[in-house]
C-alpha positions as CSV (number, residue, x, y, z in Angstrom):
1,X,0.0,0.0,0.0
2,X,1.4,3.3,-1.1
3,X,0.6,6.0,0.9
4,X,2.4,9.0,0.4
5,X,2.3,12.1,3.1
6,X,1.8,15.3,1.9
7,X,0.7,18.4,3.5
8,X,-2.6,18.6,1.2
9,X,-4.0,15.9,-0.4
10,X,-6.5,16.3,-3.1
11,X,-10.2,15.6,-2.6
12,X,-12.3,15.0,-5.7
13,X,-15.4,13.4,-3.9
14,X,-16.4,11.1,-6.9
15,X,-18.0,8.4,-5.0
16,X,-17.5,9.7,-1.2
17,X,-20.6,10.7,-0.2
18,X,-22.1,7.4,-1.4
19,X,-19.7,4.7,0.8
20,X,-20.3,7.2,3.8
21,X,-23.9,7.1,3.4
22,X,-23.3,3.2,2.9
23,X,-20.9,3.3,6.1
24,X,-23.5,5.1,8.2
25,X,-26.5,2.7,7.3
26,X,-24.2,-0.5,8.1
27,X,-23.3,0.9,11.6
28,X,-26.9,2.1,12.1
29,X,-28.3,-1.6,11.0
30,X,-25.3,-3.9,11.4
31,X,-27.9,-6.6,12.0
32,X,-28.7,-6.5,8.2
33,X,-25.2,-6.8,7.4
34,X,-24.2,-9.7,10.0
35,X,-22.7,-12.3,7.8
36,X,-20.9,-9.6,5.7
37,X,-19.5,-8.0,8.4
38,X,-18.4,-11.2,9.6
39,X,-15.9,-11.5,7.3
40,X,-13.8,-8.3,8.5
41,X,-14.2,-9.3,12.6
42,X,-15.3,-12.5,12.7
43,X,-13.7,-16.2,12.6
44,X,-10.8,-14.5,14.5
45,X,-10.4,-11.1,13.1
46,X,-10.4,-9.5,16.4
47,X,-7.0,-9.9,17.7
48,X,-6.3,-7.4,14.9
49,X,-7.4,-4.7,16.6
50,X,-4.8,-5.4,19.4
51,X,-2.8,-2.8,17.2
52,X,-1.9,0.4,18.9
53,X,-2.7,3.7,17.2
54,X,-1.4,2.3,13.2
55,X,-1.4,5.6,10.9
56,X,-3.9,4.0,8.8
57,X,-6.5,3.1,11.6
58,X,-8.7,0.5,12.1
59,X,-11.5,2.8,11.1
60,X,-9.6,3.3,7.9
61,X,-9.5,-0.8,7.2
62,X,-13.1,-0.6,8.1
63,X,-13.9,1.6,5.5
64,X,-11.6,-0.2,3.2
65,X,-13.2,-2.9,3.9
66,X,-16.6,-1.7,2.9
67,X,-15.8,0.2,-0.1
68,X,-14.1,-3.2,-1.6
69,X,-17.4,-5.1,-0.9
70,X,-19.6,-2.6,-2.3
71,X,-17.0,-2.7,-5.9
72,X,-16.8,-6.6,-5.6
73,X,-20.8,-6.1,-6.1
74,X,-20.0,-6.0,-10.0
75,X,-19.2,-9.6,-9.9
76,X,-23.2,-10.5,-9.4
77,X,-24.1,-12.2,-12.8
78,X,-27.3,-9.7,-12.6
79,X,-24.8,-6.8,-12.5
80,X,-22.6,-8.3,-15.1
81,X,-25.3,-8.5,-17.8
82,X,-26.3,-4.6,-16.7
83,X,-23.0,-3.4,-17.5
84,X,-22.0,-5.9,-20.0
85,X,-25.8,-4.3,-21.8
86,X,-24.6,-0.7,-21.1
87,X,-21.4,-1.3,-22.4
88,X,-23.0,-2.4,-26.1
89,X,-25.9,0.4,-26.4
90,X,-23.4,2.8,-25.4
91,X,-22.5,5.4,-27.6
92,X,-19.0,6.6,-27.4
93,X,-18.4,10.5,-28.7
94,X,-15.7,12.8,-29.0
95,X,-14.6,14.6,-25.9
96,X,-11.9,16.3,-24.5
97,X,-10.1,14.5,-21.0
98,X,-12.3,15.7,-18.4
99,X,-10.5,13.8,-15.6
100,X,-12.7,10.9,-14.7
101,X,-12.0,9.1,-12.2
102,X,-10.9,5.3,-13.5
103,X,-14.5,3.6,-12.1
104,X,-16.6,6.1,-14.4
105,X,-18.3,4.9,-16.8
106,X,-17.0,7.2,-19.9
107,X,-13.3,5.9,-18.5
108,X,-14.6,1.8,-17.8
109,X,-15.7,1.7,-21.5
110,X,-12.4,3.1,-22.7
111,X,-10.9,0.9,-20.9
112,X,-13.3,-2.1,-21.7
113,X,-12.4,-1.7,-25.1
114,X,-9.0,-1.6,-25.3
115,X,-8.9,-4.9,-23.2
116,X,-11.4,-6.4,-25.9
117,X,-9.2,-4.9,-28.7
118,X,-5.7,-6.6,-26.9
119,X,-8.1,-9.9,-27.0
120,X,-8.9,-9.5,-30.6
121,X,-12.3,-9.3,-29.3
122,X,-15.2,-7.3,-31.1
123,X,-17.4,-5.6,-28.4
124,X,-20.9,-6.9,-29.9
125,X,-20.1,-10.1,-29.4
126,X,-17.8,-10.2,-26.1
127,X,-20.1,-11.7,-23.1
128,X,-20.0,-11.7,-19.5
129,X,-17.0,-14.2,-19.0
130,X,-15.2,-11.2,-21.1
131,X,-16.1,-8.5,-18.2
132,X,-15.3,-10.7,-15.6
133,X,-11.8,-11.4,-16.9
134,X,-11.8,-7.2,-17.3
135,X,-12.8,-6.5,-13.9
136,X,-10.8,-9.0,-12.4
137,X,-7.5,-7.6,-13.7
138,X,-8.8,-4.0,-13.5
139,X,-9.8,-4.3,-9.7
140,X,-6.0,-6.2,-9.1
141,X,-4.4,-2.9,-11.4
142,X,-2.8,-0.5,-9.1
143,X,-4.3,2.3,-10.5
144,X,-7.8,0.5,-9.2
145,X,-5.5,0.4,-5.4
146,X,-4.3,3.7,-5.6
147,X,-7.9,4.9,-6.3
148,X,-9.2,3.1,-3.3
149,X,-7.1,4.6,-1.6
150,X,-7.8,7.9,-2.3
151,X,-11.6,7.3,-1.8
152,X,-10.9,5.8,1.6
153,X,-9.1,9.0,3.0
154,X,-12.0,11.1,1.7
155,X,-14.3,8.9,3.2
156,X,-12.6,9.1,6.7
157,X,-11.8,12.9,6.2
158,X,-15.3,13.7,6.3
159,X,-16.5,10.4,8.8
160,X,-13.7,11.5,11.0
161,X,-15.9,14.2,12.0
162,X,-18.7,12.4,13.0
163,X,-18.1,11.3,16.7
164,X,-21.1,9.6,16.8
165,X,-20.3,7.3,14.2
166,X,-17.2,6.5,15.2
167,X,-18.6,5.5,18.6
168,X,-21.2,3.0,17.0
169,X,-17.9,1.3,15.0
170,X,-15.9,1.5,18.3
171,X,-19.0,-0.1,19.8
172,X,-19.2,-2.8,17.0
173,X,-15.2,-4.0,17.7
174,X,-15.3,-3.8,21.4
175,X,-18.5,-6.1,21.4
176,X,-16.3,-8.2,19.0
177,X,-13.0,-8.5,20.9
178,X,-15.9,-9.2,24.3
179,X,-17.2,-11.8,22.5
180,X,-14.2,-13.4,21.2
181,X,-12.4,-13.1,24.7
182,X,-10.8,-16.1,25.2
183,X,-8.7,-16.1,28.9
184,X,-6.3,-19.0,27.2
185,X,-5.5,-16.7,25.1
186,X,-3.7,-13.7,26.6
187,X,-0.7,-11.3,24.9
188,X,0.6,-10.1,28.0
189,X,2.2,-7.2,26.6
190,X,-0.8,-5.7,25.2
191,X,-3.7,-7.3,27.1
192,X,-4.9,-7.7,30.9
193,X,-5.8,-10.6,31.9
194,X,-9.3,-9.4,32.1
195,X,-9.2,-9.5,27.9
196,X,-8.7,-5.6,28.2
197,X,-6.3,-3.8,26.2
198,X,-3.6,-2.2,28.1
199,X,-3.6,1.4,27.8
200,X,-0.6,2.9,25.1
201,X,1.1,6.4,24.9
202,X,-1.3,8.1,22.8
203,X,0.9,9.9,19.7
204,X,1.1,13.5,19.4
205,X,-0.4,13.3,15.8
206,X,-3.5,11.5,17.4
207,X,-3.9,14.0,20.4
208,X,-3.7,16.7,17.2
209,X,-6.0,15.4,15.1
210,X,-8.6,14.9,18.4
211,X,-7.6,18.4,19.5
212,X,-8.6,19.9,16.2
213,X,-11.6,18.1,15.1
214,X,-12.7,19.3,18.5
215,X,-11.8,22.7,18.3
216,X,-9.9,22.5,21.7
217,X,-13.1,22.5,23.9
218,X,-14.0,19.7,26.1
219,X,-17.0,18.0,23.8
220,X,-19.5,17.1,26.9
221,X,-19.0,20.3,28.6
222,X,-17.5,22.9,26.1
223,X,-15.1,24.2,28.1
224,X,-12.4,25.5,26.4
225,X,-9.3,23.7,26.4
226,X,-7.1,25.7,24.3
227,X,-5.2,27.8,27.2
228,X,-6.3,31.3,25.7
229,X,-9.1,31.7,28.0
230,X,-8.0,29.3,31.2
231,X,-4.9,28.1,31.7
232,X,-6.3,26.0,34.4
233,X,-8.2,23.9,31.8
234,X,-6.4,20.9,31.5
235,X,-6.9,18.8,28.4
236,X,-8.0,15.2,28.8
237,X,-7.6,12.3,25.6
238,X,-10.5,10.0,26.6
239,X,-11.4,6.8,24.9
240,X,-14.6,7.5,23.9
241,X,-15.5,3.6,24.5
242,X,-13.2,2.6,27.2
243,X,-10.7,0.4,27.4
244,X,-12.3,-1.5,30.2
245,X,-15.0,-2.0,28.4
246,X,-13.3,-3.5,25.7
247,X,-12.2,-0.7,23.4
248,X,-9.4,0.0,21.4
249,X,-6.2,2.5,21.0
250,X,-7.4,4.1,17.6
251,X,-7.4,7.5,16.6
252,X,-11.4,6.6,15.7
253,X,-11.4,5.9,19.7
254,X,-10.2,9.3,21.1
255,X,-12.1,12.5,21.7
256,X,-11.2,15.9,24.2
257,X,-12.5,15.5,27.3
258,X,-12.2,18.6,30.2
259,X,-10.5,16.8,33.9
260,X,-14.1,16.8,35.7
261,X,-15.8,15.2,32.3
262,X,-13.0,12.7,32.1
263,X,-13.6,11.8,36.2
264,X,-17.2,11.5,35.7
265,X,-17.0,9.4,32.4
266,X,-14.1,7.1,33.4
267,X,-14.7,3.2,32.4
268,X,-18.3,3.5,33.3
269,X,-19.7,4.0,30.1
270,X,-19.3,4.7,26.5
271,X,-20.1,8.8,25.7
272,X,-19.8,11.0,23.3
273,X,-21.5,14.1,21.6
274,X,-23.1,15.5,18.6
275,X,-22.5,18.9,19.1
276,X,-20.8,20.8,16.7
277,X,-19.6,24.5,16.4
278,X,-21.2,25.9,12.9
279,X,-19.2,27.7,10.5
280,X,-20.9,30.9,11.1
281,X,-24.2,32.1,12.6
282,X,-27.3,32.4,10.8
């Protein structure tokens, strides 16, 4: 996996606001979605989460994890014979390069076609098992991974946000790694014998990224946090679902609590808030 820093990184929201709306209505229904879901905790899974902090989260995989599924759809024969029909009534015309992403469908057929010409393989009469063998080596390309990529940083940029959300995921894995508790099974440099995880040095780039999504004020109680109006005002990183309670150390995990919030809070229970400073006042 390539990922690259930079300072900026180029949002082009092509498909973003779908897979978050798809995010949010798996989270809000994960009942619906049990046997999928399944497949990125389940059979074992959980002792993945036993990571500390990675760069690209757990929240990240998730969404990963998601977006592949929801591509992988175009493998369902009844999909196939859509596209593969779309394909054949479509009518290409001349147009300059408006920077499509790859998965559009102006740059799929271009792409669609060239494979068939390689192939020696006239588009009327190419069929299904033609645009399976595409989609198979376009989805393994690494333009296809670098665009993933891409999409799942925009996704989280704008999820990230959400604290909400990210307590119903935080929810969903700490029910998992409960569940899957086994006390044979104990890493006694990241977990208590109790199945918890043991708490870890939370990085200066996650206490940043809590800091600022929070705009420096405590988010049960609002009181600011920044030291411009109260030195006294000591800033707390809190799991938002605890680790006693079988949470994780993820950057999706940590919000800015005040010291009395964070006393009152503690390991008892999972909180959060959806309060939010607008960008102005109307």
């Amino acid at each position: 996996m390539n990922l690259e820093k930079k300072e900026y990184e180029d949002h082009e929201y092509h498909e973003t606001y779908y897979f978050c709306y798809a995010i949010k209505n798996i989270l809000n229904d994960q009942g619906a979605y049990v046997r999928g879901l399944d497949e990125f905790h389940g059979d074992g899974r959980s002792q993945s989460f036993s990571e500390a902090f990675p760069k690209w989260s757990h929240f990240h995989r998730f969404i990963e994890f998601i977006v592949l599924a929801i591509y992988s759809e175009e493998y369902n024969s009844r999909n196939l014979d859509a596209k593969l029909n779309a394909f054949k009534s479509y009518t290409s015309r001349y147009k300059a390069n408006n920077g499509n992403p790859i998965v559009s469908f102006e740059t799929m057929y271009d792409s669609y076609i060239e494979y068939l010409s390689k192939n020696n393989i006239p588009l009327r009469s190419s069929t299904v098992y033609d645009l399976e063998g595409f989609l198979t080596n376009f989805h393994n390309s690494m333009e296809f991974d670098d665009y993933i990529i891409k999409t799942v940083k925009e996704v989280f940029y704008i999820l990230f946000g959400n604290r909400l959300l990210l307590q119903s995921f935080n929810e969903m894995i700490s029910g998992v790694r409960e569940s899957d508790w086994d006390s044979g099974d104990v890493d006694a440099k990241t977990i208590t014998k109790k199945g918890y995880l043991k708490r870890a040095h939370i990085p200066k780039w996650v206490q940043k990224a809590a800091f600022y999504r929070d705009k420096g004020r405590c988010v049960i109680c609002k009181k600011d946090l920044t030291d411009l109006v109260n030195i006294f005002n000591a800033e707390n990183f809190d799991h938002i679902v605890p680790l006693a309670r079988f949470g994780i150390n993820d950057v999706s995990n940590i919000q800015l609590l005040c010291s009395q919030c964070n006393q009152t809070k503690k390991a008892k229970h999972n909180e959060s808030s959806n309060d939010y400073y607008p960008w102005y006042m109307i």
